[in-house]
N, C-alpha and C positions, 0 to 999 in steps of 0.2 A: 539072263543078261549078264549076269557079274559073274558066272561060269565062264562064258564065254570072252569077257573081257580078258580076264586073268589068263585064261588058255590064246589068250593072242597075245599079250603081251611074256607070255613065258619064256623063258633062257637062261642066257646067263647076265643074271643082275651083278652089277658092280656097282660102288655108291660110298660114300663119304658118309661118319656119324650127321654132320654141318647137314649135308643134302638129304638125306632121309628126311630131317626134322625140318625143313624147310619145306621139303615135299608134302610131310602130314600135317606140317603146320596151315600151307596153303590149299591143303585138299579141307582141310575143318573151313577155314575162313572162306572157302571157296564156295562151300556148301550152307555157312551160315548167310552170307552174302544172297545169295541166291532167296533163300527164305525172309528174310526181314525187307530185300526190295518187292517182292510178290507183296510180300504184308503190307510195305508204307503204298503199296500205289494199287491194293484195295480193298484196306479193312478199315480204314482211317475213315476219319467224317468228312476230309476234304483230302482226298487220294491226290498223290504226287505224281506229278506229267515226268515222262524218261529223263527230260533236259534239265528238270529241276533236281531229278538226281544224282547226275552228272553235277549238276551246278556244287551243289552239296559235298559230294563224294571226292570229287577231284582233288580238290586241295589238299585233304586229306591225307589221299593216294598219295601224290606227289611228294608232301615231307616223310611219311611214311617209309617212302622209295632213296629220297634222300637219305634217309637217317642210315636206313641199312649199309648202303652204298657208302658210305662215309665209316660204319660203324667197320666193314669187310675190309675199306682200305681200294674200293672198287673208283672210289674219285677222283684219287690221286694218282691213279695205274692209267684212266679216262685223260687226264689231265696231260700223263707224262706223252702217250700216247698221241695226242691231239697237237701238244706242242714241235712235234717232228715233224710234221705231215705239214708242206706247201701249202699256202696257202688257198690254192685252187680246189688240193683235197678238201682241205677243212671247209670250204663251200657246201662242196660236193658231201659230205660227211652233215650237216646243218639240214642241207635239202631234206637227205635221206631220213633223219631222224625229224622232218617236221610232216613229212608223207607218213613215216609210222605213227607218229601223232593221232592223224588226219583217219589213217586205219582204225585204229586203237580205238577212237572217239565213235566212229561207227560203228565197230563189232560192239561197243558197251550199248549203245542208241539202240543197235535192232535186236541185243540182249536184251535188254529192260524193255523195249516193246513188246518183243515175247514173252518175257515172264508174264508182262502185264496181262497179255490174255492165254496164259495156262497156266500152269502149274508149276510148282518147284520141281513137281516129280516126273514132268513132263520136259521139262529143261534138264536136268539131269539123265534120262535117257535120251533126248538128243547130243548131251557133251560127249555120252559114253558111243554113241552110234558114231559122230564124228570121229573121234578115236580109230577106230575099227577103218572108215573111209580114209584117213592119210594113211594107216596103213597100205589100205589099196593102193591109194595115190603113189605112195611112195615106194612099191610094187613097181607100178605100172612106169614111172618116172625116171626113178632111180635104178631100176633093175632089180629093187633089192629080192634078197631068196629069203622066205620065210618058210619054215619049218611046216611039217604035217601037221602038227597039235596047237601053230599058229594059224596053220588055214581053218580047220575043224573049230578055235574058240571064235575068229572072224565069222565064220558062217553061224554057229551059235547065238553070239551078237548079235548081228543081223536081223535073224529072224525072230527072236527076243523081241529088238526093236517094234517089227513088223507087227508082233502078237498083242504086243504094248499100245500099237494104235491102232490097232482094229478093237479091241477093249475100250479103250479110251473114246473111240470114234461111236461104239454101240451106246457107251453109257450117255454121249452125249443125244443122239438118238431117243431113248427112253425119256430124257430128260424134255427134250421140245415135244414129246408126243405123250408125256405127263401136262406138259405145260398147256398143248394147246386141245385134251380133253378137260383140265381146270378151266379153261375156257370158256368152251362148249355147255359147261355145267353153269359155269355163272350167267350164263347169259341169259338161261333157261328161267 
């Protein structure tokens, strides 16, 4: 799977010190993230509902998102930006960003729902199959041309994924037909 990742995303990389490190910084946090919501909502004595951590998490997010944006100098470029634009944009522009909201708030809702029933390591192989599919998407879409050594790590990908949940889906297998001969023996 991370063969094939990497062979789809291969080229030519260009990138900024700034963005590398924003990049690694939010792939750790992205991945720590992932782990600690799986953990709070079900190792705890009283496991946390999706909304509750949202309820939690958001604020957070938010000055978090502030501080940076502000720290970048991205607020005031937001600001200068905002202040040109007619009024009817700047509606128009409020909408847009309260629909991505509105987005944002349910990809994290049916995120945490999933985690909740599977795994970190199961949600990380779906981010990375995602990956692999706007590729497609963006194939198919945009026209874009991707390289021979980008199709060959997409198909890699792929089927990685696929190998990942037919494994995943056996162990689960095993596991009800563990559970229901402990059953059968207790009952006995």
């Amino acid at each position: 799977m991370v063969l094939g990742v990497a062979l789809a995303t291969a080229g030519d990389y260009y990138f900024t010190l700034l963005g590398f490190l924003l990049t690694v910084l939010g792939t750790i946090l992205a991945a720590i993230k992932t782990v600690l919501t799986n953990t709070m909502q079900k190792s705890l004595s009283s496991p946390l509902h999706p909304l509750d951590l949202l309820l939690r998490m958001s604020p957070l997010a938010f000055v978090q998102c502030l501080f940076y944006a502000t720290l970048l100098g991205e607020t005031n470029e937001l600001l200068a930006f905002v202040n040109h634009l007619p009024l009817h944009e700047q509606i128009k522009l409020v909408n847009k960003l309260a629909v991505n909201g509105v987005v944002a708030f349910a990809l994290n809702y049916v995120s945490f729902t999933a985690n909740r029933k599977t795994s970190p390591l199961t949600m990380t192989v779906a981010a990375n199959l995602k990956q692999c599919l706007l590729i497609i998407l963006g194939i198919w879409v945009f026209r874009l041309h991707v390289g021979y050594l980008n199709g060959v790590g997409i198909c890699i990908a792929l089927l990685g994924g696929a190998w990942y949940a037919k494994v995943e889906l056996a162990g689960h297998k095993r596991v009800r037909l563990g559970q229901s001969i402990d059953n059968g023996k207790n009952m006995v």
